[in-house]
C-alpha positions in Angstrom: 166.8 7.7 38.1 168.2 7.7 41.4 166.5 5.1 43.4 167.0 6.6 47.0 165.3 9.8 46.0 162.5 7.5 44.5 161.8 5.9 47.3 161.9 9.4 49.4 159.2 10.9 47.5 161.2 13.0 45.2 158.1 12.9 42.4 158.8 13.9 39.5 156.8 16.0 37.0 156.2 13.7 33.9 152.6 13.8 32.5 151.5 10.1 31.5 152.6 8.7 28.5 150.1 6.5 26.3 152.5 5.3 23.9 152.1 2.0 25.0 148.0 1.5 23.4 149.3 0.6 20.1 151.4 -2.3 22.1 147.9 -3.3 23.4 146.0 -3.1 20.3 148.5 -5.1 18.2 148.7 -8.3 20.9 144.9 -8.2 21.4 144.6 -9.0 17.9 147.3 -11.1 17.7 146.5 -13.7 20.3 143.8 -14.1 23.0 145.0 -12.5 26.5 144.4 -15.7 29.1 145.7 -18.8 28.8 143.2 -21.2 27.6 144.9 -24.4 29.2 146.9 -23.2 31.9 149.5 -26.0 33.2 148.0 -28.2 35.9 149.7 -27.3 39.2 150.8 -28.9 42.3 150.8 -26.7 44.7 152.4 -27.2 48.0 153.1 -23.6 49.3 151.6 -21.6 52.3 148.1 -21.0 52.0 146.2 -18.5 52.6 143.5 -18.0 55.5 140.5 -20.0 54.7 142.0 -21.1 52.0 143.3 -24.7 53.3 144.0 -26.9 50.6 143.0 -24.8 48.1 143.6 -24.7 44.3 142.1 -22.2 43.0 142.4 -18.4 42.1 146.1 -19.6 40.9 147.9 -16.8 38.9 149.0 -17.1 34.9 151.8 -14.9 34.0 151.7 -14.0 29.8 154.6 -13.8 28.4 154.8 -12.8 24.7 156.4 -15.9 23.9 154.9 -18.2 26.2 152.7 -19.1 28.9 154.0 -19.7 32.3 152.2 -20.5 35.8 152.8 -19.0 39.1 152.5 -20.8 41.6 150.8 -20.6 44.8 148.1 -19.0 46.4 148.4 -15.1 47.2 148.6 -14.8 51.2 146.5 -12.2 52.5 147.9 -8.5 52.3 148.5 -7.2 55.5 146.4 -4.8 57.1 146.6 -1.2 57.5 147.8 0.0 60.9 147.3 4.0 61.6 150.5 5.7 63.2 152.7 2.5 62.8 152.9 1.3 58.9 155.9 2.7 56.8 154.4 4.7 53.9 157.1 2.5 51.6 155.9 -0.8 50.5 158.5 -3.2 50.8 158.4 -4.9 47.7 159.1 -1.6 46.5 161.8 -0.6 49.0 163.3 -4.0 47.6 163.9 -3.4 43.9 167.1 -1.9 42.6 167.6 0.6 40.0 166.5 -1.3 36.7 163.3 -2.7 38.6 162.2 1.0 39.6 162.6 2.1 35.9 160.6 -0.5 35.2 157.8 -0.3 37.5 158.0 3.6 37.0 157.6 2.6 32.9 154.3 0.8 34.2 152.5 3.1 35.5 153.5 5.8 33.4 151.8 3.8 30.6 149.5 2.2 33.0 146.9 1.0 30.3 149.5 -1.1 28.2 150.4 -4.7 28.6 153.8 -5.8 29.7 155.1 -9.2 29.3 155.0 -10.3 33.3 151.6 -8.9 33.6 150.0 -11.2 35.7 146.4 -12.9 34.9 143.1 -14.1 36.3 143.4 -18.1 35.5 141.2 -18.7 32.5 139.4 -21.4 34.1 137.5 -18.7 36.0 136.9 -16.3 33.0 133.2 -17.3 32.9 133.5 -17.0 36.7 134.5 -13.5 36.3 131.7 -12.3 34.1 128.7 -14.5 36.2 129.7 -12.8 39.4 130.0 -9.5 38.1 126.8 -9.6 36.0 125.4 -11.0 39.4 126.5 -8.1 41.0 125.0 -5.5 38.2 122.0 -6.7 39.1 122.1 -5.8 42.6 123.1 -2.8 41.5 120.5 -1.9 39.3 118.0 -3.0 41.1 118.7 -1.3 44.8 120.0 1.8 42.6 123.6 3.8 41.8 123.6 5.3 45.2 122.5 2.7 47.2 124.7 0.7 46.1 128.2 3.0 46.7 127.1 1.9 50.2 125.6 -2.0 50.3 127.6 -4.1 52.4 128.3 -7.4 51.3 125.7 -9.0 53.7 123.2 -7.0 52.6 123.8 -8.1 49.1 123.5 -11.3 50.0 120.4 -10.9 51.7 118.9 -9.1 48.6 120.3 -11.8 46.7 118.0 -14.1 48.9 115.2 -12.0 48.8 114.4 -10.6 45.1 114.2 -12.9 42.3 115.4 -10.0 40.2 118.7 -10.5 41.4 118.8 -14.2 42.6 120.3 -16.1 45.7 124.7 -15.7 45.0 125.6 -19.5 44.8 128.2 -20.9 46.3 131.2 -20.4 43.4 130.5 -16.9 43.1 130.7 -16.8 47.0 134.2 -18.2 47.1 135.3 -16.5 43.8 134.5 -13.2 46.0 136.1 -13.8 48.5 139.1 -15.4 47.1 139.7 -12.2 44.6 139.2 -10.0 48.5 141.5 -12.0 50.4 144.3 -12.5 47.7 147.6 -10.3 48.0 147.4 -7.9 45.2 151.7 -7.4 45.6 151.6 -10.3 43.8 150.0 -8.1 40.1 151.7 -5.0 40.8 149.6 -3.4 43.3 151.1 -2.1 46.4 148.4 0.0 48.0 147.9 -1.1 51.8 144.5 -3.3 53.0 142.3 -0.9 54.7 139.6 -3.3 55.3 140.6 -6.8 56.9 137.0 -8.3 56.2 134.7 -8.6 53.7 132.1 -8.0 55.5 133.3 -4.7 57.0 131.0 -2.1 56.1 130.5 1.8 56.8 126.8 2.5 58.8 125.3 5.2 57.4 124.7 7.0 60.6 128.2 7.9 59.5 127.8 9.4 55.8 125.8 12.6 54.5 124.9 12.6 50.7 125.7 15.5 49.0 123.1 17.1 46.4 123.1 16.7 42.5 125.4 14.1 42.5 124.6 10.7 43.9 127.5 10.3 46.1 127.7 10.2 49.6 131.1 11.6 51.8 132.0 10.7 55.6 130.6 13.4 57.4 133.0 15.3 59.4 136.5 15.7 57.4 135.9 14.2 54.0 132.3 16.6 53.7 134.2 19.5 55.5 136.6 19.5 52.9 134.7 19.0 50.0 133.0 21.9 51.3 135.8 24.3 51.7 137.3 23.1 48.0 133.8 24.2 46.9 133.9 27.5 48.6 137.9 28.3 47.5 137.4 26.9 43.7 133.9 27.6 42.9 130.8 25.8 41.8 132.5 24.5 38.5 134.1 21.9 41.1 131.5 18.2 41.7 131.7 15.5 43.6 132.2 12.6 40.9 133.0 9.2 43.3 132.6 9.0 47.6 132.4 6.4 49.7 132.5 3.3 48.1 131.5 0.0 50.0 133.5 -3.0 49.3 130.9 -4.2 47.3 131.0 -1.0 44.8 134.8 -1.4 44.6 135.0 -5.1 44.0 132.2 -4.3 41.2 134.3 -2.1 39.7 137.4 -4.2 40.1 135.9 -6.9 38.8 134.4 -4.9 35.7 137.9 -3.4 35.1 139.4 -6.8 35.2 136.8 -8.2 32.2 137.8 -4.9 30.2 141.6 -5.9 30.6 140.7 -9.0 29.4 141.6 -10.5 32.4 144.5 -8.9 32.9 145.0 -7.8 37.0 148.3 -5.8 36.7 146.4 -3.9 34.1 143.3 -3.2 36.1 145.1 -2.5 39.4 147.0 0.0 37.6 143.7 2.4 37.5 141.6 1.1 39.9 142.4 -0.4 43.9 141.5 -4.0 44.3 138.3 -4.6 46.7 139.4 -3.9 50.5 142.7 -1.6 49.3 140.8 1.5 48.2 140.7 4.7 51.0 137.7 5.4 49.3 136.5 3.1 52.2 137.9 5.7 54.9 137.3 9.0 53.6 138.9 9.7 50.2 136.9 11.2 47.7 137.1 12.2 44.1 136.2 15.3 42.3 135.8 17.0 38.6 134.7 20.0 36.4 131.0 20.1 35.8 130.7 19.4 32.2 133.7 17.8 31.6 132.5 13.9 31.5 134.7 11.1 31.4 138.1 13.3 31.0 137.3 14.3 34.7 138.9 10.6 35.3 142.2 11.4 33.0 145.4 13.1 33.1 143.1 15.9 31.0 142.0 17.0 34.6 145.1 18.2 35.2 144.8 20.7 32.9 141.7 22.3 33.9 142.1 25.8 35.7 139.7 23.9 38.6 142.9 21.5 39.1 145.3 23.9 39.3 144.0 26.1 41.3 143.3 23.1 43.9 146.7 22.4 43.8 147.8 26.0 44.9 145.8 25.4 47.8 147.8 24.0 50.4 145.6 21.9 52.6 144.5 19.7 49.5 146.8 16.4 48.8 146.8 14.5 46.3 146.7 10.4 47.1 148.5 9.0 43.5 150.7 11.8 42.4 152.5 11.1 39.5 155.3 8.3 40.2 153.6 7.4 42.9 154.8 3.9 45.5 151.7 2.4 44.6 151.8 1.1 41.4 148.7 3.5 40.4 148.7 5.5 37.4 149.1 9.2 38.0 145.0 10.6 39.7 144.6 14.1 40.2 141.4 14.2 40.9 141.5 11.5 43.8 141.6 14.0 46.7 143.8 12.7 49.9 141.9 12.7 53.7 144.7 12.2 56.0 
């Protein structure tokens, strides 16, 4: 493939390919995915903000023969800027022809494992699960929809509050912010931050919920639309995601991470790492009533619903197939500009 018109946005057609499952299923019974005594290391690199003299949240690549440390500390990913920010990542501007095959081969198989996937450090696997259980309570408690829109000091302050949930200690607190503040170009992800705090949030002054579904949009553009898509499709179109707090996305991030066995290529490679997702500023997704869980699959392009959104011309499309991302191919995430 010709690089140049890859990095134009020459997409090309291709459906996703799942060959690569039977790859996964035949390591993950072969061998356990994290390292169980990752190599000690001394790290003297750049660090990250807040992250003086830190060790920890230190990166394990798996190879298939061995197990190899990265080292260093992720610095922070830099920070969207509207109207000024090259649409290119550079990493990705960067690679020559047999790298873009490769990283083309990745998301086109998006739920395999590749040998220089990179992992969570297994000393914080039981990390991993306590937070996110943590952070199912909250959810459970305060409810589905409440919870697209909890900021992260408001989870806190439940966490304070309710001994149903329980005060976050102070591991889980720098675990969260760690996995938030880390640069996610280091697993494969190349999506832009959108959010430069944790704590940013979105008032909801600022969102409408929209009926039988749970989900709450921006009001203005991201409802308007919705709206008109609606209208133009029909009534077989719903609302299946909205605005997601950083919370809600680093609950799902961290939940995809624990189903890829720790994996982070893997779970960046269907779902935006906490503070990356434009979910936060407007993007929205959508699905055919009735249609379930393949409403999140490449089976959604298939509907009539899809294709007759994508003769519409003022609908886009955020992660098109071959996309500069390093996001598997989402035709149901719909693009607010």
């Amino acid at each position: 493939m010709n690089k140049r018109a890859f990095l134009e946005g020459f997409f090309t057609a291709s459906t996703v390919a799942f060959g690569g499952h039977f790859m996964w299923q035949r390591i993950n019974q072969q061998s356990p995915l994290l390292a169980k005594s990752p190599v000690a290391i001394d790290y003297t690199g750049p660090t990250a903000a807040g992250m003086e003299n830190s060790q920890s949240f230190q990166f394990t690549s798996i190879q298939l023969e061995s197990v190899q440390p990265v080292q260093g500390i992720p610095i922070p990913a830099p920070v969207l800027t509207p109207g000024r920010d090259s649409d290119i990542p550079f990493e990705v501007a960067e690679l020559d022809d047999a790298q873009v095959e490769n990283y083309l081969r990745k998301i086109r198989n998006f739920d395999a494992i590749f040998a220089s996937d990179i992992y969570l450090d297994a000393r914080y696997e039981s990390l991993l699960l306590k937070t996110t259980q943590h952070m199912s309570r909250v959810e459970k408690y305060i409810g589905h929809g409440n919870f697209n829109l909890m900021s992260f000091d408001e989870m806190l302050q439940h966490g304070r509050d309710f001994s149903e949930i329980g005060k976050f200690e102070a591991d889980e607190l720098n675990f969260l912010e760690e996995v938030f503040f880390a640069n996610p170009h280091r697993y494969g992800f190349f999506g832009k931050k959108i959010s430069a705090e944790i704590t940013d949030f979105i008032p909801r002054t600022e969102v409408a919920k929209i009926s039988n579904t749970g989900h709450f949009l921006l009001k203005g553009q991201s409802e308007n639309l919705y709206t008109q898509i609606k209208k133009d499709v029909g009534d077989e179109v719903i609302l299946t995601s909205g605005v997601r707090s950083i919370v809600k996305q680093m609950h799902l991030f961290l939940a995809k991470a624990i189903q890829a066995n720790g994996n982070l290529s893997r779970a960046s490679r269907s779902l935006a790492p906490p503070g990356h997702s434009y979910h936060g500023i407007g993007d929205f997704d959508i699905g055919k009533t009735g249609y379930g869980v393949k409403n999140f699959t490449a089976d959604f392009s298939d509907t009539a619903e899809y294709k007759k959104i994508a003769r519409l011309g003022y609908v886009d499309i955020r992660y098109p197939t071959d996309n500069l991302f390093g996001v598997r191919f989402e035709p149901w995430h719909i693009k607010i500009a």
